[in-house]
N, C-alpha and C positions, 0 to 999 in steps of 0.2 A: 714604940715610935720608930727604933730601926726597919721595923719589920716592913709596917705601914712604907719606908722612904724608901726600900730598896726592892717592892714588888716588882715584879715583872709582868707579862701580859697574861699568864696566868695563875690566880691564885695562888693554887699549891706551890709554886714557886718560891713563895715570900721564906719559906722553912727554913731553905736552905740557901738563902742569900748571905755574901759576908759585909759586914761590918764597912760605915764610911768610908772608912780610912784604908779597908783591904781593896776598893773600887777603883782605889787612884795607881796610874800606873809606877810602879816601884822599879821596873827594871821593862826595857825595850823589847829583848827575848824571853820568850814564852814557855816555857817548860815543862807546863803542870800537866799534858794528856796530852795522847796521840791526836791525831788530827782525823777527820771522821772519813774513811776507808770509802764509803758506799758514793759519797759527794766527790771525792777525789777525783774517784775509776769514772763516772758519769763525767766528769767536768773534760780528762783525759780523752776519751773518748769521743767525744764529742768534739771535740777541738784536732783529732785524726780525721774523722771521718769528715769535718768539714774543710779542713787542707788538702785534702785527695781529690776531695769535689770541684774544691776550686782548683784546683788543676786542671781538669777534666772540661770545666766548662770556660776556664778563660785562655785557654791555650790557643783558640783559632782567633780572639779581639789581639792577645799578647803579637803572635804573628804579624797580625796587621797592621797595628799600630807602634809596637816595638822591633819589628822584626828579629825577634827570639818567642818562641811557643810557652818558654817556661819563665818570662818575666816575671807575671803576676804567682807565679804558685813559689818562687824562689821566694821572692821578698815576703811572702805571709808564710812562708815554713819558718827563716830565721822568726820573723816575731813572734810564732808559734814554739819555738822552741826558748828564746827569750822569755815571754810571757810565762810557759811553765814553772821557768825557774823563779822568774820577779812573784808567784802565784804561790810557789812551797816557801818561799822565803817569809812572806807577807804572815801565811798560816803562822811564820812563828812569833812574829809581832803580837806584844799584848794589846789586843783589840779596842783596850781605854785612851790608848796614844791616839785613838782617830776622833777618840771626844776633845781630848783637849785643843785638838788639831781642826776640829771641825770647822770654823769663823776661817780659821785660814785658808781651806781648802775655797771654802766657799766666795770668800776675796778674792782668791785668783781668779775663779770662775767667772767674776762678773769684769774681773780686770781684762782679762780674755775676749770677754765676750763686745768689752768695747773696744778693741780692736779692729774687732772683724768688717766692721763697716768704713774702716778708715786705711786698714792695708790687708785686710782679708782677699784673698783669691778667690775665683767665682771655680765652678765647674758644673758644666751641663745646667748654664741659666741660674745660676743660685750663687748669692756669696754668703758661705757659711764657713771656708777654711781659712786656716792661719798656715801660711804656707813655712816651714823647718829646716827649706832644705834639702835633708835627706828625705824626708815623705810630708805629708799635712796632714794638719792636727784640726777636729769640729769639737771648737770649745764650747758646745752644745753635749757633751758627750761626759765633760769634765762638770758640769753645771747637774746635770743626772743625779751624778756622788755625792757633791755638795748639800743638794735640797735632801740627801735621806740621812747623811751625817748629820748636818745642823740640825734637822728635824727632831733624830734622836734624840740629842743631844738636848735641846730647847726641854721636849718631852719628859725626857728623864730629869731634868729639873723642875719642871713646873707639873708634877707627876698629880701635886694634890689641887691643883690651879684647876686643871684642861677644863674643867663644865665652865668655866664664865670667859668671857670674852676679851677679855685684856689678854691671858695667858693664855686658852684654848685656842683662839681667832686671829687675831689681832697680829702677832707676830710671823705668823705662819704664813697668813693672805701679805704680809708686806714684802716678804722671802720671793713670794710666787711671783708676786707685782714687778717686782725688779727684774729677776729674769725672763719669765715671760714676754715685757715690753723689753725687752734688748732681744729676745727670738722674735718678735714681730717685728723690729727692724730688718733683722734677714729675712723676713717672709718666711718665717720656717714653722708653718700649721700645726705640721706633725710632731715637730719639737715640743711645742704649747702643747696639744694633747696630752702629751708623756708627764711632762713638767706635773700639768694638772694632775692626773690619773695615780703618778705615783706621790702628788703633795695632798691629794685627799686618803691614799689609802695611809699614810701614815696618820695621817691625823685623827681619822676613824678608828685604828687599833691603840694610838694615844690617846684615848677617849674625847676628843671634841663631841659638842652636843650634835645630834643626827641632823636638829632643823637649820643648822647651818648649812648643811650638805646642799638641801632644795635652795635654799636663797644661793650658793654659788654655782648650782645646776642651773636653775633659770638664768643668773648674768651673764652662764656659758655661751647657755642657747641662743641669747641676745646676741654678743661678741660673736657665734658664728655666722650667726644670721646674714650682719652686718660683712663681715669678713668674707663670705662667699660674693655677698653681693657687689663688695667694691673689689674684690682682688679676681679681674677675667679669670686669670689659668686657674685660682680652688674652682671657679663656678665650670669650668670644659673638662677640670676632673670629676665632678660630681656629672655631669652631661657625660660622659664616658666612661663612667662605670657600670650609671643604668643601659647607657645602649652604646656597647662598643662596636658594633654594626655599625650604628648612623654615620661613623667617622672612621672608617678604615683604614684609614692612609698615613692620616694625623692623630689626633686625641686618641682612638680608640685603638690604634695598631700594637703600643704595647703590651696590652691587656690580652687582644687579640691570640699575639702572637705566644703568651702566656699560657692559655687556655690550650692552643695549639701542641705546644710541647706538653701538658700534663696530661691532654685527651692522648697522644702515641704513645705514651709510656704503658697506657696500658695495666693490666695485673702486674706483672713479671718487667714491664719494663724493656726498652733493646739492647738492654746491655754498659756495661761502665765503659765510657770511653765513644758512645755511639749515639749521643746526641746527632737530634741536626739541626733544631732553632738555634746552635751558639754557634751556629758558621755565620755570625754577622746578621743573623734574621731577629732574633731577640734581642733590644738594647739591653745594657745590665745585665747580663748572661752572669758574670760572674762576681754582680756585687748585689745591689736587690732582690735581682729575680733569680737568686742561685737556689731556690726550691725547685722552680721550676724544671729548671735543669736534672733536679734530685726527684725531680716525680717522673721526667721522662727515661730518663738511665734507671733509674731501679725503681718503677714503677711504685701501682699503690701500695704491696708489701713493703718495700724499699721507705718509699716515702711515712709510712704507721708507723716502721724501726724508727726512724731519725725523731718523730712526732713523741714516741713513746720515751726517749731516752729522753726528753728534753720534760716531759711530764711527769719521768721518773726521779731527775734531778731536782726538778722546781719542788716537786714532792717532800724530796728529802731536803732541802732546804728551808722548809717551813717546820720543819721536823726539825731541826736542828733550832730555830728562832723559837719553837715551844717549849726548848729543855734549856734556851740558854742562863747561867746562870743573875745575869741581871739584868734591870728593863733595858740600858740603851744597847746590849749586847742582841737582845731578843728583839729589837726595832730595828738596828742595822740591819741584821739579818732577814729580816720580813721584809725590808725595804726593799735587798738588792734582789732578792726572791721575788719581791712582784716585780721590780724594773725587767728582771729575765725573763717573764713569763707574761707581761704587758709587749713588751718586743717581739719576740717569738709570735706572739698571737697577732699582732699588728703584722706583723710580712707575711707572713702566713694567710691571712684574710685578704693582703691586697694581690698577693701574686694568683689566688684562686676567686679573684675578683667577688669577693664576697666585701669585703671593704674599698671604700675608692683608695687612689692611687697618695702616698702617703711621703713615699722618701726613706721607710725604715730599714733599715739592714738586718741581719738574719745574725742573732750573735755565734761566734766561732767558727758562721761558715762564709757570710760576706768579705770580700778583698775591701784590710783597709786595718793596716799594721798596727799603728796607735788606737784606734778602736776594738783589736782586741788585744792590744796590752793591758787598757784597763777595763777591759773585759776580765780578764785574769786575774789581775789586780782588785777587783770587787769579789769573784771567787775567794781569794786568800783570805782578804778580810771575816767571807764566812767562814773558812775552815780554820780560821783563830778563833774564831766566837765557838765552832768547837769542840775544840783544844779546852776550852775550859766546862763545858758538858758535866754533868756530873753524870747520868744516864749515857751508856755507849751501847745499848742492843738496838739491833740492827731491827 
């Protein structure tokens, strides 16, 4: 019966699972194995080469609107150098503190999130931030974490429930319910997309039953139906993806101008430092559309390295949720694994206009301090899950 309680998402797992009572956390730091090498250097990495970038591409908006070149690349170094730290620290937190912690996280998320429409800050047409002060916080970002911890969490309890509908269904869709209708207050589509995409893949890998999946697939399709057709600006991005031509000026100029920077870049690229859509021609040079920038300075080669390191990551990150040693250990970890690799793919598709126009940031390369704090901060959380690995070959 232990065995059966403490399986993980793979069989072979259950072996070598410990006992009830060793699940719960007994002490805050984490001791028991090094923290995984191959996830680290990629995480590291990646979060270099996206602070160099944003350098490089927000230097001529910093100019213009702060009159300093290195506004935006200062303030995302500190948090880059911050977040590293908040990121080894977190590794050494025992991973089960975020179960017991989970309901909390997820209360603030929605405490947050009713804020936002009552003293939230708008920027560029949208109120989705909670302004701090020293920078602003999209408690949309904080709501992410919460639906993959609770999820776990719920999951790894009702481990022998998920096929029936009280405990598969039912609690999951009320989660989603809640946040979602508080993102559809800010009109924020793409937030709902995310929420969804990563509140069915957990529920998929917690075994919910599959024909739930089409009945909340088709109330999707309904919801956006409708959402396209009463909210004008979804329906002039969907009109301006398919033909960014028809509207050059307006709707279809960012997109445009997108295209434009990753058509010069060329094989090879002109060089680090030699953009020229981020002299004020590309809006979001160096928050959304900071691929772009990264296909035009180091061309397609350039742009495959940054593609590859983030697939090499996501890689090893599921690779780490398949040896973890217990289920909500091995579900955080697939969680924060698809949210990385759902995001990536989303800017990724809207900046090479393969997807419409969405609002997603590029993680560890987009400007935008508190988002990759807990960028980093969900990193750590997987390189605690493992720390306790029982499997370390690379």
């Amino acid at each position: 019966m232990a065995q059966s309680a403490h399986a993980s998402i793979l069989p072979e797992q259950a072996e070598r699972l410990p006992q009830p009572e060793e699940n719960k956390p007994k002490v805050i730091l984490d001791e028991r194995g090094l923290m995984d090498i191959p996830f680290l250097v990629l995480t590291v990495l990646l979060v270099m080469i996206g602070v160099v970038m944003m350098f490089s591409a927000s230097y001529a908006r910093a100019y213009e609107l702060k009159g300093n070149s290195t506004y935006y690349f200062a303030r995302q170094a500190i948090f880059a150098v911050v977040g590293i730290g908040l990121m080894l620290f977190v590794s050494r937190v025992n991973y089960q503190i975020w179960r017991a912690a989970s309901f909390i996280v997820l209360a603030a998320a929605v405490f947050f999130l009713l804020l936002v429409p009552i003293i939230g800050t708008e920027e560029n047409g949208a109120k989705r931030w909670l302004n701090l002060g020293f920078t602003s916080f999209q408690p949309s970002e904080l709501a992410k974490l919460a639906i993959i911890l609770s999820f776990a969490s719920l999951m790894s309890t009702y481990r022998e429930k998920m096929q029936t509908f009280r405990y598969g269904v039912l609690p999951f869709a009320a989660i989603l319910l809640v946040i979602c209708g508080l993102l559809l207050l800010e009109k924020h589509f793409s937030g709902i997309i995310i929420m969804l995409v990563i509140g069915a893949s957990m529920m998929f890998l917690g075994g919910t039953q599959l024909r739930w999946f089409f009945i909340g697939l088709a109330a999707f399709a309904v919801f956006a139906v409708v959402y396209l057709k009463t909210m004008g600006y979804a329906s002039a991005r969907v009109t301006a993806w398919r033909n960014p031509e028809s509207d050059p000026s307006d709707a279809g100029y960012q997109i445009l101008q997108s295209l434009y920077a990753i058509g010069s870049g060329g094989l090879m690229g002109l060089g680090f430092g030699k953009s020229r859509q981020k002299y004020l021609y590309l809006p979001e040079e160096h928050n959304d559309y900071i691929f772009s920038i990264v296909c035009e300075e180091l061309g397609f080669v350039g742009a495959m390295v940054v593609i590859l390191l983030f697939v090499l990551l996501i890689v090893r990150g599921y690779w780490i949720a398949m040896h973890a040693r217990d289920r909500f250990g091995a579900l955080t970890a697939a969680g924060l694994t698809t949210l990385l690799a759902v995001q990536v793919f989303f800017n990724i598709g809207v900046v090479t206009n393969f997807l419409p126009a969405t609002g997603i940031s590029l993680p560890f390369f987009s400007y935008g301090g508190t988002a990759l704090l807990l960028q980093l901060f969900e990193m750590g959380i997987v390189l605690s899950v493992s720390r306790q690995n029982d499997n370390k070959l690379l």
